[in-house]
mmCIF file of the N, C-alpha and C atoms, coordinates in Angstrom:
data_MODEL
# 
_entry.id   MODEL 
# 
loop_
_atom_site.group_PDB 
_atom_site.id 
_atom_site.type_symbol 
_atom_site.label_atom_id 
_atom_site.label_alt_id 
_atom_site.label_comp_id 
_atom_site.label_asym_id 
_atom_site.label_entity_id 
_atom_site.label_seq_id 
_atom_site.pdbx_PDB_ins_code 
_atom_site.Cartn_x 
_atom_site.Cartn_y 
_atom_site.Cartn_z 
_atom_site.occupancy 
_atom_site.B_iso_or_equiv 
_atom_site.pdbx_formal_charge 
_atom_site.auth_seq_id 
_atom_site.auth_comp_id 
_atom_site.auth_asym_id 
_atom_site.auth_atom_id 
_atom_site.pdbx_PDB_model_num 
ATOM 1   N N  . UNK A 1 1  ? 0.841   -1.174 0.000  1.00 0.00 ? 1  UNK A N  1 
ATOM 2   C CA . UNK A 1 1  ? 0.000   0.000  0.000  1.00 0.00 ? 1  UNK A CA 1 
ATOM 3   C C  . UNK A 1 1  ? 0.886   1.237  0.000  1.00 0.00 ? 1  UNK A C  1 
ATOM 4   N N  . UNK A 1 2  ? 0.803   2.289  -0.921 1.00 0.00 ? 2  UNK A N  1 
ATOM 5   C CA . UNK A 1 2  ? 1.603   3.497  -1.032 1.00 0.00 ? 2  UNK A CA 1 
ATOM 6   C C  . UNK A 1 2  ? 0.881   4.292  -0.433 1.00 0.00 ? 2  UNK A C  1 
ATOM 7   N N  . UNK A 1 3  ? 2.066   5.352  0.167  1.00 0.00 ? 3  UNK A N  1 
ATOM 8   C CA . UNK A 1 3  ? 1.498   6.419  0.947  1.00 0.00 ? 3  UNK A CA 1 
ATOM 9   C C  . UNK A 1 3  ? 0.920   7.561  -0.014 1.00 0.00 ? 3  UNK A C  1 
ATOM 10  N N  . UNK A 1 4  ? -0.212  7.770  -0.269 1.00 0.00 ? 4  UNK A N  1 
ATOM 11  C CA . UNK A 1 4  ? -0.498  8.555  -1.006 1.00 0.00 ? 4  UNK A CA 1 
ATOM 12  C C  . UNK A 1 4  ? -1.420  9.837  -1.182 1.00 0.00 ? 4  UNK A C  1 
ATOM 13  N N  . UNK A 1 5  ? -2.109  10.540 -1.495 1.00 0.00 ? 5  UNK A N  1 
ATOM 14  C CA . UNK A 1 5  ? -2.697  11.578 -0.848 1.00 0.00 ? 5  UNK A CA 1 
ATOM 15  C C  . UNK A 1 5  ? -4.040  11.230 -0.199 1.00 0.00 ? 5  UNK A C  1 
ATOM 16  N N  . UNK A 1 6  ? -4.884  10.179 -0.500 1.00 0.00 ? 6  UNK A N  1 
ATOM 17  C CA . UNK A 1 6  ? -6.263  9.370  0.178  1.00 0.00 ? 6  UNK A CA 1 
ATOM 18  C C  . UNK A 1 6  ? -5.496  9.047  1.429  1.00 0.00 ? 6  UNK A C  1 
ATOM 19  N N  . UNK A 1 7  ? -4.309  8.457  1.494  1.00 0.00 ? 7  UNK A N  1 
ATOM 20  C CA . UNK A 1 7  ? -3.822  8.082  2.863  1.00 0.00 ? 7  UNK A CA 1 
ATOM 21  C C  . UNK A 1 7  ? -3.382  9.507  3.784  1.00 0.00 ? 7  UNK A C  1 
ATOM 22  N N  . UNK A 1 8  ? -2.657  10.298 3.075  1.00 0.00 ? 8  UNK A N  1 
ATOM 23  C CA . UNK A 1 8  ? -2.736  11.479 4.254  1.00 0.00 ? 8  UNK A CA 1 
ATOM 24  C C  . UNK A 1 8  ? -3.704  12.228 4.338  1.00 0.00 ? 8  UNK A C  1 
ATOM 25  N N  . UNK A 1 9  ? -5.009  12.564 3.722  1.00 0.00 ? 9  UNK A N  1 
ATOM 26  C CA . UNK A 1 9  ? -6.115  13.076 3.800  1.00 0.00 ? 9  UNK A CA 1 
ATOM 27  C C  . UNK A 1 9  ? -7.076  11.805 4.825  1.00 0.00 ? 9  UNK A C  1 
ATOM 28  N N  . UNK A 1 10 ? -7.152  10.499 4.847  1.00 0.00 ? 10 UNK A N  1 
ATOM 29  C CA . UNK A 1 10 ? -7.501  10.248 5.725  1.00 0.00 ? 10 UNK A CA 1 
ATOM 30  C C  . UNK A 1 10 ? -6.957  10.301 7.610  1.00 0.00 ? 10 UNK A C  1 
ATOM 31  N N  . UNK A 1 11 ? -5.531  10.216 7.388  1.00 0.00 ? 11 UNK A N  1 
ATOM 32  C CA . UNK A 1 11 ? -4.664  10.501 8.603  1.00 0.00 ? 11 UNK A CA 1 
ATOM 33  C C  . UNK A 1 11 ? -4.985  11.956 9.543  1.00 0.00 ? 11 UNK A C  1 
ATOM 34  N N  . UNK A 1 12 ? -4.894  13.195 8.433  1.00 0.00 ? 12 UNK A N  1 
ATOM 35  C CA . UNK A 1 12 ? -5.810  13.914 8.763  1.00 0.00 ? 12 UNK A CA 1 
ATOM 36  C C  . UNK A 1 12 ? -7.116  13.617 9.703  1.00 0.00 ? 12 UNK A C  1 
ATOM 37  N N  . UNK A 1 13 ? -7.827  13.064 8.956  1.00 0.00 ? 13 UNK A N  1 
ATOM 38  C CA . UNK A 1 13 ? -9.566  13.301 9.193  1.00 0.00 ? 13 UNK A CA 1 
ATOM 39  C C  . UNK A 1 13 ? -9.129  12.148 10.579 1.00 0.00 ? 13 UNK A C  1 
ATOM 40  N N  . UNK A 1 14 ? -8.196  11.333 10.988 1.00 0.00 ? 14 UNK A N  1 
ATOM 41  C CA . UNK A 1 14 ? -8.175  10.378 12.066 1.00 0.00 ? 14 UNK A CA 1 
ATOM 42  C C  . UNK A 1 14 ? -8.170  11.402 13.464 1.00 0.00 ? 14 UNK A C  1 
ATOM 43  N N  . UNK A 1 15 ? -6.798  12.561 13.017 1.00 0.00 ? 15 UNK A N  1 
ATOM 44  C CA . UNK A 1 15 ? -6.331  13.133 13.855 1.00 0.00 ? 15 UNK A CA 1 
ATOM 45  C C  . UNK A 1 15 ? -7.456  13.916 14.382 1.00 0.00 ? 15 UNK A C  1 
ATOM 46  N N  . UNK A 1 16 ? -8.171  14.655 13.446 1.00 0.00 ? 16 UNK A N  1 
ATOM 47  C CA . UNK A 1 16 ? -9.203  15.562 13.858 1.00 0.00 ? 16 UNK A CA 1 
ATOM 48  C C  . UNK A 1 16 ? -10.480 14.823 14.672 1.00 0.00 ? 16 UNK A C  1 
ATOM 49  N N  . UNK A 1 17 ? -10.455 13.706 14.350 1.00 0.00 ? 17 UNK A N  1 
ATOM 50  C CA . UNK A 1 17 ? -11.870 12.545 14.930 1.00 0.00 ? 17 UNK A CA 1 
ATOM 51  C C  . UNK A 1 17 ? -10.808 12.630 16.706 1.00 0.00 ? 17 UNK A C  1 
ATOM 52  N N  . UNK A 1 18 ? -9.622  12.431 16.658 1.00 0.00 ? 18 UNK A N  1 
ATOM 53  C CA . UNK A 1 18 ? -9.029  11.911 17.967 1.00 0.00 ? 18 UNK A CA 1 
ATOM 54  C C  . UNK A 1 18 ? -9.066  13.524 18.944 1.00 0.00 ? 18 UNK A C  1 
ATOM 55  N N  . UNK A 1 19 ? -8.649  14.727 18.294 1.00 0.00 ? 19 UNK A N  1 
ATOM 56  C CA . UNK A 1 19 ? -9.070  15.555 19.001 1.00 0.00 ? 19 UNK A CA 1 
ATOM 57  C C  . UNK A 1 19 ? -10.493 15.932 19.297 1.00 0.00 ? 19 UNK A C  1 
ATOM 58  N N  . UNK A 1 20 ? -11.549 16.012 18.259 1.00 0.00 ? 20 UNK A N  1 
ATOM 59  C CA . UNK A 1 20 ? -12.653 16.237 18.940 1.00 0.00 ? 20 UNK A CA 1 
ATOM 60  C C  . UNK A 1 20 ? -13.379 15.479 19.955 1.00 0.00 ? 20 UNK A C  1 
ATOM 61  N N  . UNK A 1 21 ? -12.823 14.121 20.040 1.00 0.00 ? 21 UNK A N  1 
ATOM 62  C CA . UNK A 1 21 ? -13.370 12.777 20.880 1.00 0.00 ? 21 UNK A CA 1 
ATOM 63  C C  . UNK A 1 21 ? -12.655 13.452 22.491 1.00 0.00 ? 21 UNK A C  1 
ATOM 64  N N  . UNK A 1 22 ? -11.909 14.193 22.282 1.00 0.00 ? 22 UNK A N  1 
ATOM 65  C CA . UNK A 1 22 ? -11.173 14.709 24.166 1.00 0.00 ? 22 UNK A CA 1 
ATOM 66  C C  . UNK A 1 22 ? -12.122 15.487 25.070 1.00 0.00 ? 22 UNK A C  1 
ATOM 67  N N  . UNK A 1 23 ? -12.349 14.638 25.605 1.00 0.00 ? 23 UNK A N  1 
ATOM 68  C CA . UNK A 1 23 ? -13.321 15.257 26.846 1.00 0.00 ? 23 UNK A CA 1 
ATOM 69  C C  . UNK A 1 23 ? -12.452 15.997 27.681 1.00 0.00 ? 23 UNK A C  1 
ATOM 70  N N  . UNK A 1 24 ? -12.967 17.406 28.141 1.00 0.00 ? 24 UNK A N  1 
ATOM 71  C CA . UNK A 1 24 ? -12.192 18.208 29.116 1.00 0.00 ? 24 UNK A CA 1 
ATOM 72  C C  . UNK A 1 24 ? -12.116 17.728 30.361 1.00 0.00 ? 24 UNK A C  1 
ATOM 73  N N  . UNK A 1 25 ? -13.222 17.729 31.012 1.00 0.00 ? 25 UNK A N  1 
ATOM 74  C CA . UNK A 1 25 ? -13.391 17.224 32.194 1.00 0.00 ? 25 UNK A CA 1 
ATOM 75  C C  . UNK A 1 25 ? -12.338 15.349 32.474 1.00 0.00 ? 25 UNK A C  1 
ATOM 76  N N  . UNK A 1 26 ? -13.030 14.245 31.441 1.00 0.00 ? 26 UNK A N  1 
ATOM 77  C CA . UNK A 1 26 ? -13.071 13.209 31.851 1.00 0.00 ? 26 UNK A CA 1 
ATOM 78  C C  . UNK A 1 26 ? -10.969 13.292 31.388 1.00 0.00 ? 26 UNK A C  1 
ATOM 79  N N  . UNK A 1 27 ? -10.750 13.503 30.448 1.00 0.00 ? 27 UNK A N  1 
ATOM 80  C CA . UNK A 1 27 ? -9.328  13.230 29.995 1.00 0.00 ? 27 UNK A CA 1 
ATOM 81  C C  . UNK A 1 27 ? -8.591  14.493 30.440 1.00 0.00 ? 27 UNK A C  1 
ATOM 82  N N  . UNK A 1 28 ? -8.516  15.669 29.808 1.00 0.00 ? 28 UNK A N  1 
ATOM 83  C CA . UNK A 1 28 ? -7.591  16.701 29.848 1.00 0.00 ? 28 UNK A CA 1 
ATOM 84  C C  . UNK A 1 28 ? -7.459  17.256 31.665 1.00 0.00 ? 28 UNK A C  1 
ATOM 85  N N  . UNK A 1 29 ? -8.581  17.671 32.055 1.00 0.00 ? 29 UNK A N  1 
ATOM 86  C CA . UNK A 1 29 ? -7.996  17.602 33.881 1.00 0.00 ? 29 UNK A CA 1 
ATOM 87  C C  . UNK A 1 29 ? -7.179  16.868 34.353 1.00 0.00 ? 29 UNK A C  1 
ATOM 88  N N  . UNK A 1 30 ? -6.990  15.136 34.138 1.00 0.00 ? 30 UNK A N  1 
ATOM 89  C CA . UNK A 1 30 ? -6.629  14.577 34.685 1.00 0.00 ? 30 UNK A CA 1 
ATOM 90  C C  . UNK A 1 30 ? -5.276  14.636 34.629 1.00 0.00 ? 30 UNK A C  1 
ATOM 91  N N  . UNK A 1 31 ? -5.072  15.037 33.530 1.00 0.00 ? 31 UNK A N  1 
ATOM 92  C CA . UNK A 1 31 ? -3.282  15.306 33.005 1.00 0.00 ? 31 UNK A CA 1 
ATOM 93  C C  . UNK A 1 31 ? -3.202  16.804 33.295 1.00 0.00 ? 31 UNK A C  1 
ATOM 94  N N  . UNK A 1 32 ? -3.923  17.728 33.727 1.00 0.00 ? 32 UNK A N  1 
ATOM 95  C CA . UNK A 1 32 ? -3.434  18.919 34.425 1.00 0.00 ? 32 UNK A CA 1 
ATOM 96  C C  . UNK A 1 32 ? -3.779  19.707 33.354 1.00 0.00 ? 32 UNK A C  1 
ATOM 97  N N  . UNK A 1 33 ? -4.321  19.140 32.202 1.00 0.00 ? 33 UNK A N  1 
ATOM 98  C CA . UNK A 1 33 ? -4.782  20.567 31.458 1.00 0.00 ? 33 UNK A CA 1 
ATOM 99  C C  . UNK A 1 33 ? -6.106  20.955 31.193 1.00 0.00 ? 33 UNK A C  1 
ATOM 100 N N  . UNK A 1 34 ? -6.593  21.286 32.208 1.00 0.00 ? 34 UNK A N  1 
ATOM 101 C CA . UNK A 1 34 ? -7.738  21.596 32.359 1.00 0.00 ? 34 UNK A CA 1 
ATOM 102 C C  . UNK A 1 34 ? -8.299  22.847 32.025 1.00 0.00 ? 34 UNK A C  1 
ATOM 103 N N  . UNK A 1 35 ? -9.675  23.468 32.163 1.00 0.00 ? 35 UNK A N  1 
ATOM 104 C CA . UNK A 1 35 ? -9.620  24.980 32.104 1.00 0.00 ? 35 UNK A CA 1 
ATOM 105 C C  . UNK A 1 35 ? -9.195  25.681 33.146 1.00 0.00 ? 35 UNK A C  1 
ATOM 106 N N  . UNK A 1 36 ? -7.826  26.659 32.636 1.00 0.00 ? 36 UNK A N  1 
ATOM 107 C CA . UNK A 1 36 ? -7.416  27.356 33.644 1.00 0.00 ? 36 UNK A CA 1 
ATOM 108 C C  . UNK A 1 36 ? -7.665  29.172 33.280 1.00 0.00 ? 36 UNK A C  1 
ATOM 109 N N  . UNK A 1 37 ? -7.704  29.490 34.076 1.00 0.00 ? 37 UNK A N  1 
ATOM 110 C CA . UNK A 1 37 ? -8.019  31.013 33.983 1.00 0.00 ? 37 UNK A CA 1 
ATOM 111 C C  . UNK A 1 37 ? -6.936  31.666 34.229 1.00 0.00 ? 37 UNK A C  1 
ATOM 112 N N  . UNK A 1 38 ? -6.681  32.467 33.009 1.00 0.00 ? 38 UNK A N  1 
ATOM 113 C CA . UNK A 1 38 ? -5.101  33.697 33.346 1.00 0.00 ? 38 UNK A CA 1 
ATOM 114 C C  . UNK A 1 38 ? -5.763  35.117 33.432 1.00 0.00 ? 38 UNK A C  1 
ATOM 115 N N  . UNK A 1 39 ? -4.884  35.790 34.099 1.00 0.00 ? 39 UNK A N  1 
ATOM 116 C CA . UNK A 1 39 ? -5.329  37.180 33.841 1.00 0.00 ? 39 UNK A CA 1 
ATOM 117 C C  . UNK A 1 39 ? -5.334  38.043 33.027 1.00 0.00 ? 39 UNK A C  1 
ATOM 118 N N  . UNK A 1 40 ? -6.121  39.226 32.994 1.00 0.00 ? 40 UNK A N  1 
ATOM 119 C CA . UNK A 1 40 ? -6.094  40.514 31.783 1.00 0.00 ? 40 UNK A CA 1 
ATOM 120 C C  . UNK A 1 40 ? -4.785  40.920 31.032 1.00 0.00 ? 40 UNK A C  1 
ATOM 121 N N  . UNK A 1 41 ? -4.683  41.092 29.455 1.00 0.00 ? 41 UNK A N  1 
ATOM 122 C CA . UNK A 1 41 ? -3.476  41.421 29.564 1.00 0.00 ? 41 UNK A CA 1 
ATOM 123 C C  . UNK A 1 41 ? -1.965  40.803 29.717 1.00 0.00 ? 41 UNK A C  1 
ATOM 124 N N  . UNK A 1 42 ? -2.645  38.924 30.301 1.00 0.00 ? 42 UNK A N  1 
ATOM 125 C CA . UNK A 1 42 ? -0.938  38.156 30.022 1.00 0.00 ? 42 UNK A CA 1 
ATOM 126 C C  . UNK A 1 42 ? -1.164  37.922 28.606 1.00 0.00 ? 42 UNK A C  1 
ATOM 127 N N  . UNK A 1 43 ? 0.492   37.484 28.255 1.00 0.00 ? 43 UNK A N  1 
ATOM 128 C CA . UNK A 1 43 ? 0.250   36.778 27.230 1.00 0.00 ? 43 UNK A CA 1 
ATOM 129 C C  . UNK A 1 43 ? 0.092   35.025 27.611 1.00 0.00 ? 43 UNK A C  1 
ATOM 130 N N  . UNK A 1 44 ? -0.550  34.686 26.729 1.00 0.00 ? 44 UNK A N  1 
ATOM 131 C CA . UNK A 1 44 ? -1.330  33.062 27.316 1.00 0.00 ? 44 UNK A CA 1 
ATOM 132 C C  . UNK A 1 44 ? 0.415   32.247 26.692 1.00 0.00 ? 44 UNK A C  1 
ATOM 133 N N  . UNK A 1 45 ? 0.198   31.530 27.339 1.00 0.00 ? 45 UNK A N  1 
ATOM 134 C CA . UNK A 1 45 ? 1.254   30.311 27.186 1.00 0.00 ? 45 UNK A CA 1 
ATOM 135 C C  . UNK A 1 45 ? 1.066   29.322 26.220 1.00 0.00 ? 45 UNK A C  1 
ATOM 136 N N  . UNK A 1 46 ? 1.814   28.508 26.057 1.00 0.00 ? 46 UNK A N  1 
ATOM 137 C CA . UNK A 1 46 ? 1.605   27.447 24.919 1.00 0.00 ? 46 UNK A CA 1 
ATOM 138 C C  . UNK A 1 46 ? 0.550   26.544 25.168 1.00 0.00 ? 46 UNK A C  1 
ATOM 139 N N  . UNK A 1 47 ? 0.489   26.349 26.387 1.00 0.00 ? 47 UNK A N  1 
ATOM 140 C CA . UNK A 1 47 ? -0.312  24.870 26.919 1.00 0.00 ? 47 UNK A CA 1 
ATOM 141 C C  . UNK A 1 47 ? -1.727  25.934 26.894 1.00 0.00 ? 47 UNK A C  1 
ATOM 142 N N  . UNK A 1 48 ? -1.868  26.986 27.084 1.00 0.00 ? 48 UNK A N  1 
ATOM 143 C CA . UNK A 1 48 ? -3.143  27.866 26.683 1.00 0.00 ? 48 UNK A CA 1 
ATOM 144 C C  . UNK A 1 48 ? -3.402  27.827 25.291 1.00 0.00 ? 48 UNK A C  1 
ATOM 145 N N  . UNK A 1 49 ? -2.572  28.205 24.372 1.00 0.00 ? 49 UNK A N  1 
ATOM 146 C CA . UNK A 1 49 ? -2.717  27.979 23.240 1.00 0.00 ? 49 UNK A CA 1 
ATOM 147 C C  . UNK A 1 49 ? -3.095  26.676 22.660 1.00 0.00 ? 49 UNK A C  1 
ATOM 148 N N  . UNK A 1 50 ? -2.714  25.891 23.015 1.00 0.00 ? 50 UNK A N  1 
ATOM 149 C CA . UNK A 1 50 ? -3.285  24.390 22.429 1.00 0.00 ? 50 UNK A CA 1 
ATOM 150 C C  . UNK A 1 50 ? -4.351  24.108 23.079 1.00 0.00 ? 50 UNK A C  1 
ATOM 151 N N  . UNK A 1 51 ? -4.830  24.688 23.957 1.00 0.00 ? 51 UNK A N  1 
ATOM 152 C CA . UNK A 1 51 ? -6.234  24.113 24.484 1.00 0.00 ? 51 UNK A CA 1 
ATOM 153 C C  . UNK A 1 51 ? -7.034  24.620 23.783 1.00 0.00 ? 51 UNK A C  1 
ATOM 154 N N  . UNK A 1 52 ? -6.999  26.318 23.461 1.00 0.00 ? 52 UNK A N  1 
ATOM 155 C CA . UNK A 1 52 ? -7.607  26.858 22.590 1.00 0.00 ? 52 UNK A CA 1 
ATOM 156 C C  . UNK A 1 52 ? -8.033  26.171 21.037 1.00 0.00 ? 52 UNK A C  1 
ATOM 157 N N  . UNK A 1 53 ? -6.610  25.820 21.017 1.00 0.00 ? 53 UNK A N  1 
ATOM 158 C CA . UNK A 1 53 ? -6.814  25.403 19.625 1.00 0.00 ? 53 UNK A CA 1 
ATOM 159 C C  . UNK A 1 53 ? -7.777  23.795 19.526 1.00 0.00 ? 53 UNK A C  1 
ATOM 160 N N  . UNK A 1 54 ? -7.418  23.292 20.510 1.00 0.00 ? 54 UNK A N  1 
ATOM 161 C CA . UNK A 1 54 ? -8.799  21.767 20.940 1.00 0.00 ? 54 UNK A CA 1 
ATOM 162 C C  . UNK A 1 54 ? -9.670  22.217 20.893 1.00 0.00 ? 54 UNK A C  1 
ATOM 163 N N  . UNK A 1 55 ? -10.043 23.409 21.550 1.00 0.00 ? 55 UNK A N  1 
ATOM 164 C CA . UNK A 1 55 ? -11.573 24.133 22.056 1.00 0.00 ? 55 UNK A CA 1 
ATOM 165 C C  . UNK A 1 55 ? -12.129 24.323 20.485 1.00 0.00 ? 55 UNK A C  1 
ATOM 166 N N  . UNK A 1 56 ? -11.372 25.077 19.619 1.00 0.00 ? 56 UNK A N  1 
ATOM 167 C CA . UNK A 1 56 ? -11.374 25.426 18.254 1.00 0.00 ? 56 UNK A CA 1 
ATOM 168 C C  . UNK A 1 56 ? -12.071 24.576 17.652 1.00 0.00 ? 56 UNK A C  1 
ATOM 169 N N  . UNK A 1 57 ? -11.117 23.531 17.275 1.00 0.00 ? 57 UNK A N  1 
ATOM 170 C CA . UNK A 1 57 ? -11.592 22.553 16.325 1.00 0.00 ? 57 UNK A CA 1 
ATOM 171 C C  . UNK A 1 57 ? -12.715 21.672 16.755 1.00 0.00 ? 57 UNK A C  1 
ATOM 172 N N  . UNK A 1 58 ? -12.857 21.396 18.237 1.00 0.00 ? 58 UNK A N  1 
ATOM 173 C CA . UNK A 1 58 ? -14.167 20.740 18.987 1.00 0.00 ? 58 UNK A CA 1 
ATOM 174 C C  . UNK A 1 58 ? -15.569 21.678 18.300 1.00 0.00 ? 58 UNK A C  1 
ATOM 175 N N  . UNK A 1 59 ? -15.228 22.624 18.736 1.00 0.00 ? 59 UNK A N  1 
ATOM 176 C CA . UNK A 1 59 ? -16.349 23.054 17.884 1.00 0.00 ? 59 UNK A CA 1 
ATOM 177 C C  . UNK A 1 59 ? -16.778 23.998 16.349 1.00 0.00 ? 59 UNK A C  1 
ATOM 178 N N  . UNK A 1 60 ? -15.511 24.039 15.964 1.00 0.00 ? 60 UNK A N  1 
ATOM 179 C CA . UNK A 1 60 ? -15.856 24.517 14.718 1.00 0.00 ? 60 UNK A CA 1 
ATOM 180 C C  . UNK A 1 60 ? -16.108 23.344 13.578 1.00 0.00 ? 60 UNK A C  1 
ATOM 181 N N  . UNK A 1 61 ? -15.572 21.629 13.645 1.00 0.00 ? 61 UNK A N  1 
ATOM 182 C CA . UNK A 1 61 ? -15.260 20.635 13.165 1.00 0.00 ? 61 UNK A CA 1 
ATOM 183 C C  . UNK A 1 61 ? -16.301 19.550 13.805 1.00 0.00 ? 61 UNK A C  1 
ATOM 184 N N  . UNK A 1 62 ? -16.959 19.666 14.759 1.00 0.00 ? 62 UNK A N  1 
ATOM 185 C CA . UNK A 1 62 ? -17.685 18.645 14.828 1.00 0.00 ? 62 UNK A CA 1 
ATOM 186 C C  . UNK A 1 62 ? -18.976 18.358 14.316 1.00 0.00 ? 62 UNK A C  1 
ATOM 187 N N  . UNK A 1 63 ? -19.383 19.257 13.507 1.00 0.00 ? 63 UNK A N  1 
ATOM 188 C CA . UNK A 1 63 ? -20.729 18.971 12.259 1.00 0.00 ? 63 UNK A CA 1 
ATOM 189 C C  . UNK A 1 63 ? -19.855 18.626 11.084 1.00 0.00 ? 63 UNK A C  1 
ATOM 190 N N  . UNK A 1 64 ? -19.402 19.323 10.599 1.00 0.00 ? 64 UNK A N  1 
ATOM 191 C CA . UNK A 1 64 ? -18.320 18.417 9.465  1.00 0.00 ? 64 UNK A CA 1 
ATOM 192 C C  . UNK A 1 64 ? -17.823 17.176 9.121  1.00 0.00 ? 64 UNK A C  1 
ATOM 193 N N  . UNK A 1 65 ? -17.312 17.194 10.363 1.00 0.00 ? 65 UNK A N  1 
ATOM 194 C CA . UNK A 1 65 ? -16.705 15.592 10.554 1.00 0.00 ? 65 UNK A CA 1 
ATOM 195 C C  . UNK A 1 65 ? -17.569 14.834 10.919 1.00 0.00 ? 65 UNK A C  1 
ATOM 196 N N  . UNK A 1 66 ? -18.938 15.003 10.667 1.00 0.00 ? 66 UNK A N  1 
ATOM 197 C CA . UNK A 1 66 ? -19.566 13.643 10.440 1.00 0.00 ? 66 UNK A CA 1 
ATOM 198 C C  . UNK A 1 66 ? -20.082 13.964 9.025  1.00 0.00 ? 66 UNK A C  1 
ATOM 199 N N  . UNK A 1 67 ? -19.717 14.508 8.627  1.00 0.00 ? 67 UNK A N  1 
ATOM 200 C CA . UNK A 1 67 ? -20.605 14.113 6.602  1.00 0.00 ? 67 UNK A CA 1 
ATOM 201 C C  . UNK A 1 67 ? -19.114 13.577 6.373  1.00 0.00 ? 67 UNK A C  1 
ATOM 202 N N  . UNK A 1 68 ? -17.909 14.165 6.413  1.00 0.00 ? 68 UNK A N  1 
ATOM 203 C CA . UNK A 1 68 ? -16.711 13.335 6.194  1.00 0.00 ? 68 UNK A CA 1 
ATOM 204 C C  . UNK A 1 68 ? -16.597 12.106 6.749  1.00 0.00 ? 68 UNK A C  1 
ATOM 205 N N  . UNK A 1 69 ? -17.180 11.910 8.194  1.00 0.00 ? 69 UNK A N  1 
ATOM 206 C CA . UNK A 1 69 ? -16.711 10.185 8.055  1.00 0.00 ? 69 UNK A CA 1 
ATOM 207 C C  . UNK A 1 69 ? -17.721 9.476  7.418  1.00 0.00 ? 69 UNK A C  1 
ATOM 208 N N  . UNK A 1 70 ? -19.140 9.743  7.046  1.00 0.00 ? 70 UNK A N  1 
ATOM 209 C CA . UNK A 1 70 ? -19.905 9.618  6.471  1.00 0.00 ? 70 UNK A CA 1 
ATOM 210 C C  . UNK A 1 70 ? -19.079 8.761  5.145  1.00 0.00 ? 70 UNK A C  1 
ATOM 211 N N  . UNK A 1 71 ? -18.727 9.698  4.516  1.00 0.00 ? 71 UNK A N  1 
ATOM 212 C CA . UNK A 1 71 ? -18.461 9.980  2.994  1.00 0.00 ? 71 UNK A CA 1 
ATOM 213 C C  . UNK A 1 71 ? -16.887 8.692  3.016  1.00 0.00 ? 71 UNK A C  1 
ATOM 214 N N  . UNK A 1 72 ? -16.701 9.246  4.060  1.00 0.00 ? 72 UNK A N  1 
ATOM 215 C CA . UNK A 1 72 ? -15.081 8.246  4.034  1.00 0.00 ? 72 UNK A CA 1 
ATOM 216 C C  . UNK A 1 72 ? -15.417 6.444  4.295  1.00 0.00 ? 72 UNK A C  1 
ATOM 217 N N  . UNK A 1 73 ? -16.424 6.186  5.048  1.00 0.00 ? 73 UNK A N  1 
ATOM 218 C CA . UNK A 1 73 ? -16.889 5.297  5.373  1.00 0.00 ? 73 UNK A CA 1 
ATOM 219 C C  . UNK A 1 73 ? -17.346 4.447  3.947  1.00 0.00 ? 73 UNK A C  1 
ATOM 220 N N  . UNK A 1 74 ? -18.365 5.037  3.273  1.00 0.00 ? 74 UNK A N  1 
ATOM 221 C CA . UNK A 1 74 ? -18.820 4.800  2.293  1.00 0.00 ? 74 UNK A CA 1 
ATOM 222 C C  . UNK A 1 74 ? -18.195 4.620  1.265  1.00 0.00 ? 74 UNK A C  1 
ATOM 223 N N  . UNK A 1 75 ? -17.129 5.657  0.725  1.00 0.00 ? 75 UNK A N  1 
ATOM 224 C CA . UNK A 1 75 ? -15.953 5.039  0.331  1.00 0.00 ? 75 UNK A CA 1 
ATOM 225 C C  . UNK A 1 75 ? -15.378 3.829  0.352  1.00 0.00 ? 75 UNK A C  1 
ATOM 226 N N  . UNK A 1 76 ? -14.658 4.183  1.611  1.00 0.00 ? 76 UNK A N  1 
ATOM 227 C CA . UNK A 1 76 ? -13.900 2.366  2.311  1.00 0.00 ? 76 UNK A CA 1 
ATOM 228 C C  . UNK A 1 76 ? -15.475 1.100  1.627  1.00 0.00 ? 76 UNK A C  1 
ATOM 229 N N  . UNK A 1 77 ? -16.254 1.543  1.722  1.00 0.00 ? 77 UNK A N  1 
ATOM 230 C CA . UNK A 1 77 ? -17.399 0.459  1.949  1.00 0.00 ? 77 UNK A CA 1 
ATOM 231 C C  . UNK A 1 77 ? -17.416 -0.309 0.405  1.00 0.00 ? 77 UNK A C  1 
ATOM 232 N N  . UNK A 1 78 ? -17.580 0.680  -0.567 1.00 0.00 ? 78 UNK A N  1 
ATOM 233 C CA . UNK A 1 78 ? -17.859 0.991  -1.865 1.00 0.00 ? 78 UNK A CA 1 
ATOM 234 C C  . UNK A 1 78 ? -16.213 0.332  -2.230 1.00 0.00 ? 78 UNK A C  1 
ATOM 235 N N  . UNK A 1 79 ? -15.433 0.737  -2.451 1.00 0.00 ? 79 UNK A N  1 
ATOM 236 C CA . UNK A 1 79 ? -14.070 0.918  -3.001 1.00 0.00 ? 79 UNK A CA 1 
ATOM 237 C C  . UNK A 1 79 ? -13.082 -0.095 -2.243 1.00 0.00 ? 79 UNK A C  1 
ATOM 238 N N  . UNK A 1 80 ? -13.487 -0.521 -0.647 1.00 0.00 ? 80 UNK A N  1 
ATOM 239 C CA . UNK A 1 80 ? -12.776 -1.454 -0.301 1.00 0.00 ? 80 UNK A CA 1 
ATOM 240 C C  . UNK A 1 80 ? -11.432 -0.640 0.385  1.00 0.00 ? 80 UNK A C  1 
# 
């Protein structure tokens, strides 16, 4: 099997299924990255920044990513 662009366009769509599946509460607290509150005016940190960016894609990507796994499914189904 060659690595080819169906294979990194699905790798993609894996990664994005594995971040929106992260529960804040049940997973990310437990490892300490939970919601934390900084003050007015800092600049936010990295580990702020990537939560943001989870927070992001949780909800800008999770109506999407189901007509894509939809479509990807059906694919695989169809095409094998």
């Amino acid at each position: 099997m060659a690595f080819g662009l169906y294979s990194l366009i699905e790798a993609i769509i894996l990664c994005l299924n594995a971040v929106c599946v992260l529960h804040e509460e049940r997973f990310l607290a437990k490892i300490g990255w939970g919601t934390d509150q900084r003050g007015f005016g800092e600049d936010p940190s990295m580990k702020t920044q990537l939560l943001n960016l989870i927070r992001s894609i949780r909800t800008v990507m999770r109506i999407p990513l189901i007509g894509i796994n939809i479509m990807v499914i059906g694919f695989k189904l169809i095409l094998g």
